[in-house]
MIDOSE-1310 file (N, C-alpha, C; in nm, 2 decimals, decimal comma, always signed):
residues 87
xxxx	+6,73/+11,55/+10,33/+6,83/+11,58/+10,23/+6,97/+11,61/+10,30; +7,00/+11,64/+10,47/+7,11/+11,68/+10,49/+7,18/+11,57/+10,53; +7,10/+11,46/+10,52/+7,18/+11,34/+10,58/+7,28/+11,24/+10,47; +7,23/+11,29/+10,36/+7,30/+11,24/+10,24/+7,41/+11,36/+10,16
xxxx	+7,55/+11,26/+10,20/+7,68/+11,36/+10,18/+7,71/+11,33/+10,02; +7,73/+11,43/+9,99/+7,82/+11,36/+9,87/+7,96/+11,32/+9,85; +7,96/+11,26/+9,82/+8,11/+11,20/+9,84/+8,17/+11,22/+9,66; +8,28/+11,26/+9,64/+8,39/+11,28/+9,61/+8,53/+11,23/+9,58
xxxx	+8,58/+11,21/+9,46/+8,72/+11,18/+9,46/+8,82/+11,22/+9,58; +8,91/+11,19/+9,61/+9,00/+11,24/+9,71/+9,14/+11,31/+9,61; +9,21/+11,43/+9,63/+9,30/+11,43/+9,63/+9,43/+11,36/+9,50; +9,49/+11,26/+9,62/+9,50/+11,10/+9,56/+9,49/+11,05/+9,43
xxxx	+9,38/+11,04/+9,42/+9,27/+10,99/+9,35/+9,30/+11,02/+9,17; +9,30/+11,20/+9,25/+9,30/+11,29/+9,08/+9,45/+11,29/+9,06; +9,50/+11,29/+9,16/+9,67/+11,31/+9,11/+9,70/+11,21/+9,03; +9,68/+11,08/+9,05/+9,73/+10,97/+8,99/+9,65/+10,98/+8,88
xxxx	+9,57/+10,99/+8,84/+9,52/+11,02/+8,66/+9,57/+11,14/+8,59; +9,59/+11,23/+8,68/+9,67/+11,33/+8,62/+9,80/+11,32/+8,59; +9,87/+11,30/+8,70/+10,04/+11,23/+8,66/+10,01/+11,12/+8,54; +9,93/+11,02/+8,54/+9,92/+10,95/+8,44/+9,91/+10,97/+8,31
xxxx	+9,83/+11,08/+8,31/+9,81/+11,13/+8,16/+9,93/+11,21/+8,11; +9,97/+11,32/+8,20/+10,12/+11,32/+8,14/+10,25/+11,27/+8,16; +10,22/+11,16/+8,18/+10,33/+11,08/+8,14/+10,46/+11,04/+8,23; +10,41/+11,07/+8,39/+10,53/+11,05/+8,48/+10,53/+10,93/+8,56
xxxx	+10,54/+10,84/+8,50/+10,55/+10,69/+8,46/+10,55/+10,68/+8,67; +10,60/+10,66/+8,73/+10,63/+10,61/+8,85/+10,56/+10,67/+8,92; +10,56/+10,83/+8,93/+10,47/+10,92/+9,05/+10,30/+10,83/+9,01; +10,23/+10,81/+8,91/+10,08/+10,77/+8,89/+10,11/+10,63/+8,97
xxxx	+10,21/+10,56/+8,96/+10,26/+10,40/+9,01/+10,16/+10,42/+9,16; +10,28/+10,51/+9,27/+10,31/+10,54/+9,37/+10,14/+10,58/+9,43; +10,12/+10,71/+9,35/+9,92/+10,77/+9,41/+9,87/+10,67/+9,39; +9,86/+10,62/+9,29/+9,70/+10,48/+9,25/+9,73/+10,40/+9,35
xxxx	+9,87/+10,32/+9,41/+9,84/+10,24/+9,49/+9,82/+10,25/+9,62; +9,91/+10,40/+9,63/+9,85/+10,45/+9,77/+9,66/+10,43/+9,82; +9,64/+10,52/+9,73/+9,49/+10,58/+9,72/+9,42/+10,44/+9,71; +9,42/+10,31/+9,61/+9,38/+10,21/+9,61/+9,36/+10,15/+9,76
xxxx	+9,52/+10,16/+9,83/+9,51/+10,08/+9,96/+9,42/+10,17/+10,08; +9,43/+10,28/+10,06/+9,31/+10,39/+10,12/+9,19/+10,33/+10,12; +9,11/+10,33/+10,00/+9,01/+10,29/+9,97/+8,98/+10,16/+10,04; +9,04/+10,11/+10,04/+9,05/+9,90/+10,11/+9,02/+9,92/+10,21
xxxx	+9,13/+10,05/+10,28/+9,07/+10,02/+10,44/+8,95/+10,10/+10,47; +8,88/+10,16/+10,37/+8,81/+10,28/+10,46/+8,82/+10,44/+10,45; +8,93/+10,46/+10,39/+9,04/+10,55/+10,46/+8,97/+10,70/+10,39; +8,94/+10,65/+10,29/+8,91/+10,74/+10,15/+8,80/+10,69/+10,10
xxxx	+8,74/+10,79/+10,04/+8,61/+10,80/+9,94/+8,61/+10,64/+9,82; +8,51/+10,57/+9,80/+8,56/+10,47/+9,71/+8,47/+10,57/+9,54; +8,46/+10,68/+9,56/+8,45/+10,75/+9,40/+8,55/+10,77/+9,30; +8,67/+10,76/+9,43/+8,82/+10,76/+9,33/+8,89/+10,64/+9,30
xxxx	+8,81/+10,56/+9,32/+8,85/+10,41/+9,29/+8,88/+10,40/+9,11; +8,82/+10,42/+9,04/+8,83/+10,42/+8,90/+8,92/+10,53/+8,83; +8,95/+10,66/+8,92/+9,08/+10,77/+8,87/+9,23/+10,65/+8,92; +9,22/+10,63/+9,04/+9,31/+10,54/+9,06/+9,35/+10,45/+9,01
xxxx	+9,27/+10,35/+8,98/+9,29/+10,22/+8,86/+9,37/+10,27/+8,73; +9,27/+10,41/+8,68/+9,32/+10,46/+8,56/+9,46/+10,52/+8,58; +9,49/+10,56/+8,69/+9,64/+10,62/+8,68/+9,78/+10,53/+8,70; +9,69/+10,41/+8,77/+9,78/+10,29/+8,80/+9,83/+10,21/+8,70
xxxx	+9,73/+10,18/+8,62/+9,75/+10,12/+8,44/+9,85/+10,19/+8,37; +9,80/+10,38/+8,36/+9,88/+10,45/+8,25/+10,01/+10,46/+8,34; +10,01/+10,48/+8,47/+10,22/+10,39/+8,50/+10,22/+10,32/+8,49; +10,23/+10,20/+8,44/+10,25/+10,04/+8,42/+10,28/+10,07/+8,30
xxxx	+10,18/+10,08/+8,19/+10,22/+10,09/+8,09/+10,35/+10,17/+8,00; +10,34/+10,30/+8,08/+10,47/+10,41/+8,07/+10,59/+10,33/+8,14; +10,55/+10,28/+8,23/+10,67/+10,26/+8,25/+10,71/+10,12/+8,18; +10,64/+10,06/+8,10/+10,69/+9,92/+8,01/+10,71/+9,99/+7,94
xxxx	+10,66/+10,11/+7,86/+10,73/+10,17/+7,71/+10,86/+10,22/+7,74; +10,88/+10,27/+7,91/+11,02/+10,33/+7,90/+11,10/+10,23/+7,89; +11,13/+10,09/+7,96/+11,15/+10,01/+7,96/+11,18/+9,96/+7,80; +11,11/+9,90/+7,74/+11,12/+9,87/+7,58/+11,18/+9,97/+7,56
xxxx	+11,22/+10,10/+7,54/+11,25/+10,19/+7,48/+11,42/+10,26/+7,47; +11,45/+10,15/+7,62/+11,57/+10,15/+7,64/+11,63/+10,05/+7,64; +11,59/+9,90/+7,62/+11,66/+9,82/+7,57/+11,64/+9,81/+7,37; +11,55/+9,87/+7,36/+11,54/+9,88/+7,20/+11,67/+10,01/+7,14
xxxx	+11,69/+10,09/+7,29/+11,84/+10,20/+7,20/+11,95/+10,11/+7,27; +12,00/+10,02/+7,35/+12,10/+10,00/+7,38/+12,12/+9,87/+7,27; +12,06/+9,83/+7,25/+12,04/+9,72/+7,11/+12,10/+9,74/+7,01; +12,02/+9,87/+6,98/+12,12/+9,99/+6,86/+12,18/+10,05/+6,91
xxxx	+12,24/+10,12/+6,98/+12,38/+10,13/+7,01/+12,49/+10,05/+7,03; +12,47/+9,93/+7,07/+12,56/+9,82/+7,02/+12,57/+9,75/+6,91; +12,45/+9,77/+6,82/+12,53/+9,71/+6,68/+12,57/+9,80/+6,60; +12,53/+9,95/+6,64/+12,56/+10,08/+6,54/+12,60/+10,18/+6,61
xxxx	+12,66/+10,12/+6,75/+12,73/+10,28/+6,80/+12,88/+10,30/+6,74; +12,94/+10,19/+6,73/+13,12/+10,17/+6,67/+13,10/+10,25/+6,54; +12,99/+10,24/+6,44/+12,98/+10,24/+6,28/+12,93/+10,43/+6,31; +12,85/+10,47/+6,43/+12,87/+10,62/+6,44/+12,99/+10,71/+6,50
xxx	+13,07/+10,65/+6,58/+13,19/+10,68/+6,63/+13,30/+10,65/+6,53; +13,29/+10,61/+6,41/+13,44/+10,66/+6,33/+13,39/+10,75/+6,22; +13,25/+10,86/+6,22/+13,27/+10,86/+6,10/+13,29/+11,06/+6,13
């Protein structure tokens, strides 16, 4: 029984699903792919392989909604910023 470790998320791992879930679009970017390249070589536990994917996705995705989110106000602000500035 002592020869069998249990292995464990890393760190890493949980940061990036956590930053992901609330919402800080680039920091989840940055862990997941860290920790992902970890994983590849060895480096790290492969338990946190799936926290990682998951925080890698929810930055992608945050960061396309920020993205849409600012070309969809600069859109409206150019056909309806003049029409709020005279009134």
């Amino acid at each position: 029984m002592d020869d069998v470790q249990k292995q464990s998320a890393s760190g890493l791992a949980i940061a990036a699903l956590v930053t992901g879930i609330l919402g800080f679009s680039i920091i989840p970017l940055i862990l997941g792919a860290v920790e992902l390249g970890r994983i590849k070589k060895g480096l790290s536990s492969p338990a946190g392989k799936g926290m990682s994917i998951a925080g890698l996705v929810l930055g992608i995705l945050e960061t396309i909604g920020i993205i849409i989110w600012i070309i969809v106000a600069s859109v409206l602000m150019a056909k309806f910023g003049s029409a709020l500035l005279t009134q």
